[in-house]
C-alpha positions as CSV (number, residue, x, y, z in Angstrom):
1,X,54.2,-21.3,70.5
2,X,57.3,-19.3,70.6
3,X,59.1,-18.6,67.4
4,X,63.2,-18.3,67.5
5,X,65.0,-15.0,67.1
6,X,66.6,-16.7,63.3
7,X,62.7,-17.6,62.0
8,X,61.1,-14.6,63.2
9,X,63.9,-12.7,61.2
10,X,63.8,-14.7,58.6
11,X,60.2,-14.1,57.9
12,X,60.5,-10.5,58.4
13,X,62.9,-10.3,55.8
14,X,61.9,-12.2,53.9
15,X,61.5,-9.7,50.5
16,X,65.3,-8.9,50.6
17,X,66.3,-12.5,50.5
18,X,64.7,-12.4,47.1
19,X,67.1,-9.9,45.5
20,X,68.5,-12.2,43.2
21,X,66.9,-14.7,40.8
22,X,68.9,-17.1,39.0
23,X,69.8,-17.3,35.5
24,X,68.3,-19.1,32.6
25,X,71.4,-21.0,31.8
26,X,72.0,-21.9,35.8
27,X,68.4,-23.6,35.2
28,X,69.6,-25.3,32.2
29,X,72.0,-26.8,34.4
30,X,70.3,-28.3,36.7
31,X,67.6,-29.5,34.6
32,X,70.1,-31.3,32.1
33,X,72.4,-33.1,33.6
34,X,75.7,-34.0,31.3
35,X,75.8,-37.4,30.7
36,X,78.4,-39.4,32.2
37,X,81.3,-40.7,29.7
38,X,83.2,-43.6,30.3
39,X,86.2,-43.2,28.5
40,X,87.4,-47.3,27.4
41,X,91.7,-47.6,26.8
42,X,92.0,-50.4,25.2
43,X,95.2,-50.6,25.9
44,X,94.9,-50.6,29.2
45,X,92.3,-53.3,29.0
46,X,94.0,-55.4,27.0
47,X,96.6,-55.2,29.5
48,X,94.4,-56.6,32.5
49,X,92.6,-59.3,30.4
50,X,96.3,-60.5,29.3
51,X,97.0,-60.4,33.0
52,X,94.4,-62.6,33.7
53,X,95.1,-65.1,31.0
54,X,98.8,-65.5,32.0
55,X,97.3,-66.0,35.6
56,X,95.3,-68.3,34.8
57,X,98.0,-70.5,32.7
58,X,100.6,-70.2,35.4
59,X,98.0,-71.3,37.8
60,X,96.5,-74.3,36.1
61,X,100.2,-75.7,35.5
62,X,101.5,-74.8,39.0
63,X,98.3,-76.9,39.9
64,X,99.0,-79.8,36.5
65,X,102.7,-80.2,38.6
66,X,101.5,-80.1,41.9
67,X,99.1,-83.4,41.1
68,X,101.6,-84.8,39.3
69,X,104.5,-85.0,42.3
70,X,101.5,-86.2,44.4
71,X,100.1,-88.7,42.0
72,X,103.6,-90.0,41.3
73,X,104.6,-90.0,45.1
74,X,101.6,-91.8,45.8
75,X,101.8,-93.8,43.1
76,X,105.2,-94.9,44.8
77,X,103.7,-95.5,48.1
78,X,101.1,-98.2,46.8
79,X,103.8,-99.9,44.7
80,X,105.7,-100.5,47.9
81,X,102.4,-101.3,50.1
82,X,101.6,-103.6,47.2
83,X,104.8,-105.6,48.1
84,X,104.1,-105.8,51.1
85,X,100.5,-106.8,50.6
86,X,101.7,-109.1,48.5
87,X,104.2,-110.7,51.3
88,X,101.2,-110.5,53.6
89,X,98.4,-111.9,51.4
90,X,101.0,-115.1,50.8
91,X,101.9,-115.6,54.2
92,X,97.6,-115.5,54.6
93,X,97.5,-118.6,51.7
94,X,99.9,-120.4,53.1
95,X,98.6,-120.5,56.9
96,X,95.0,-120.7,55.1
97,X,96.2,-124.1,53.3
98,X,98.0,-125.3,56.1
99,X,95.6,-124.6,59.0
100,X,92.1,-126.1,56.5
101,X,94.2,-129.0,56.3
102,X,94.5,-128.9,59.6
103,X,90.8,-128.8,60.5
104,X,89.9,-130.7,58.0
105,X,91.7,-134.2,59.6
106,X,90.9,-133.0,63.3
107,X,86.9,-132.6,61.9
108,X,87.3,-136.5,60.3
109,X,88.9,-137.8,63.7
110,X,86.5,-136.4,65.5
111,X,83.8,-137.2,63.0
112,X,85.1,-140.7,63.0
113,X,85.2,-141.1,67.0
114,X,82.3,-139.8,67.7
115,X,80.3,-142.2,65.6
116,X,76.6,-140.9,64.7
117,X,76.2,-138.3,67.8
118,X,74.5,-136.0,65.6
119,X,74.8,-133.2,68.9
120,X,78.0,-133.2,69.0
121,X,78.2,-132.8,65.3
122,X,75.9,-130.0,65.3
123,X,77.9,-128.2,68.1
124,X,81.0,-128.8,65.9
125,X,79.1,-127.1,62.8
126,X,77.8,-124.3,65.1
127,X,81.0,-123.4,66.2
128,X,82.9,-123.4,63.0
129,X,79.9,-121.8,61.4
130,X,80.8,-118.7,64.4
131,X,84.4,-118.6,63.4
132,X,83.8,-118.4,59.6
133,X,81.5,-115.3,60.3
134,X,83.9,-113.8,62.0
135,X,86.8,-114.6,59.3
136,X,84.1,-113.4,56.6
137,X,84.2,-110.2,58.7
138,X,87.6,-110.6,58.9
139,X,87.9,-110.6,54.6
140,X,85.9,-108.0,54.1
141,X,88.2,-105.6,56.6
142,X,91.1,-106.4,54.6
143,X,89.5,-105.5,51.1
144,X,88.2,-102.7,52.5
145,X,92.3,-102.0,53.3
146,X,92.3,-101.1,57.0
147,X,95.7,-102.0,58.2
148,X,96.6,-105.1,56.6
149,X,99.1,-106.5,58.7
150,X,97.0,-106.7,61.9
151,X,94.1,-108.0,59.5
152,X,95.7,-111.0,58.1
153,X,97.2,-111.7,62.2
154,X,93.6,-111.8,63.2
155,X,92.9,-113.8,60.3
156,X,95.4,-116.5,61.1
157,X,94.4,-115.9,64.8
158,X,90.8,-117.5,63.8
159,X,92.5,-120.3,61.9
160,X,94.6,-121.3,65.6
161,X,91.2,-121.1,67.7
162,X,89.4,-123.0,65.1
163,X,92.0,-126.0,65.5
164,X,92.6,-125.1,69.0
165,X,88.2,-126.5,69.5
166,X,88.7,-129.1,67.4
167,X,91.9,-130.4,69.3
168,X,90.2,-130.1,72.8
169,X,87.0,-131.3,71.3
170,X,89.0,-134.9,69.7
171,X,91.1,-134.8,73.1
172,X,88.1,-135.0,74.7
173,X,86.4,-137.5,72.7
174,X,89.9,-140.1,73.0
175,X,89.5,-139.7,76.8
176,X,85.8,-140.7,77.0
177,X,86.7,-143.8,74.1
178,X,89.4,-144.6,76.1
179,X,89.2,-144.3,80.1
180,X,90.9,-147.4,80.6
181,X,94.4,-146.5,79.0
182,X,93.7,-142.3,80.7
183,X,93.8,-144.0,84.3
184,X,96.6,-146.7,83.3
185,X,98.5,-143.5,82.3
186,X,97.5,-142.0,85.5
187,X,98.8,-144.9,87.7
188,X,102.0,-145.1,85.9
189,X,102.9,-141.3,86.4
C-alpha cells in the first residue's frame, strides 16, 4: 500500500510535533467543566406570566361575548320559528279535526252500505292502516324539526288521500246499491 506524501511526513516527524506539552491548568480545564448558570429575573418573569394571565382573561371574555351575541341571536331565531311553528302546528289541528271528521262519517256510510262484507272492510282497515304509517312517519319528521312547513303539507296531503279512498270507495258502493237510478241518470243526460 502506498502511503501519501502528508502521512509519510507526518510520521517522520513525528518527535518535533511533540515540542510542546500542555499545561496543568489547561488540563484542569478540560477536565472540569464550569457549570452552567441560569441566571432567573424575576422581573422579567413576572412580566410574561402577567402576560399570560391578561391573555387569557381577554380571551375567555372575547369568547363569554361572542356566545352570548350567538346564543341571543339564536335565541331570536327560534322565538320567531316558534311563531311560526306555532301558526303551522294550528293550521295541522285544525285540518286534523276537520279531515277525522271527515273519515270518520265516509268510514260509517260506507260501513253502513256495505252491510257485513267483512273483505271490503278489511281492505278499508288495510288501507287506512298504510296511511297512518306513513302519517306516523310523517310525526316523527316534524318532531325531529326537518322543515316544518313542507311536513305539516304532506301531513294534510295524507288526510285528502285518506278521504279521497274513502269517497271513491262509498261512490262505488252507492253505484253497485243503486244501478237502477246510475242508468236512469244515464238516459236522462
Amino acid at each position: 500500500m502506498k502511503q501519501d506524501k502528508l502521512e509519510q511526513f507526518v510520521i517522520e516527524n513525528r518527535d518535533e510535533f511533540d515540542v510542546y506539552e500542555p499545561g496543568d491548568e489547561l488540563w484542569d480545564r478540560i477536565q472540569k467543566p464550569s457549570p452552567k448558570v441560569i441566571k432567573l429575573n424575576w422581573k422579567t418573569i413576572a412580566i410574561r406570566v402577567a402576560a399570560v394571565v391578561v391573555i387569557f382573561i381577554a380571551s375567555y371574555f372575547f369568547h363569554d361575548m361572542m356566545q352570548s351575541e350567538k346564543s341571543s341571536h339564536i335565541a331570536q331565531q327560534k322565538i320567531e320559528m316558534d311563531d311560526q311553528q306555532v301558526e303551522l302546528v294550528q293550521v295541522l289541528m285544525e285540518a286534523e279535526i276537520y279531515y277525522s271528521s271527515q273519515i270518520n262519517s265516509a268510514k260509517d256510510e260506507i260501513f253502513r252500505l256495505s252491510g257485513n262484507n267483512q273483505e271490503l272492510i278489511d281492505d278499508i282497515n288495510f288501507d287506512m292502516v298504510e296511511l297512518d304509517e306513513v302519517f306516523q312517519e310523517l310525526k316523527d319528521d316534524l318532531k325531529d324539526n326537518s322543515d316544518n312547513e313542507e311536513v305539516i303539507e304532506a301531513m294534510i296531503q295524507n288526510y285528502r288521500i285518506k278521504l279521497q279512498v274513502l269517497e271513491e270507495i262509498l261512490n262505488q258502493l252507492e253505484k253497485t246499491k243503486n244501478p237502477d237510478e246510475n242508468e236512469n241518470n244515464n238516459h236522462e243526460i
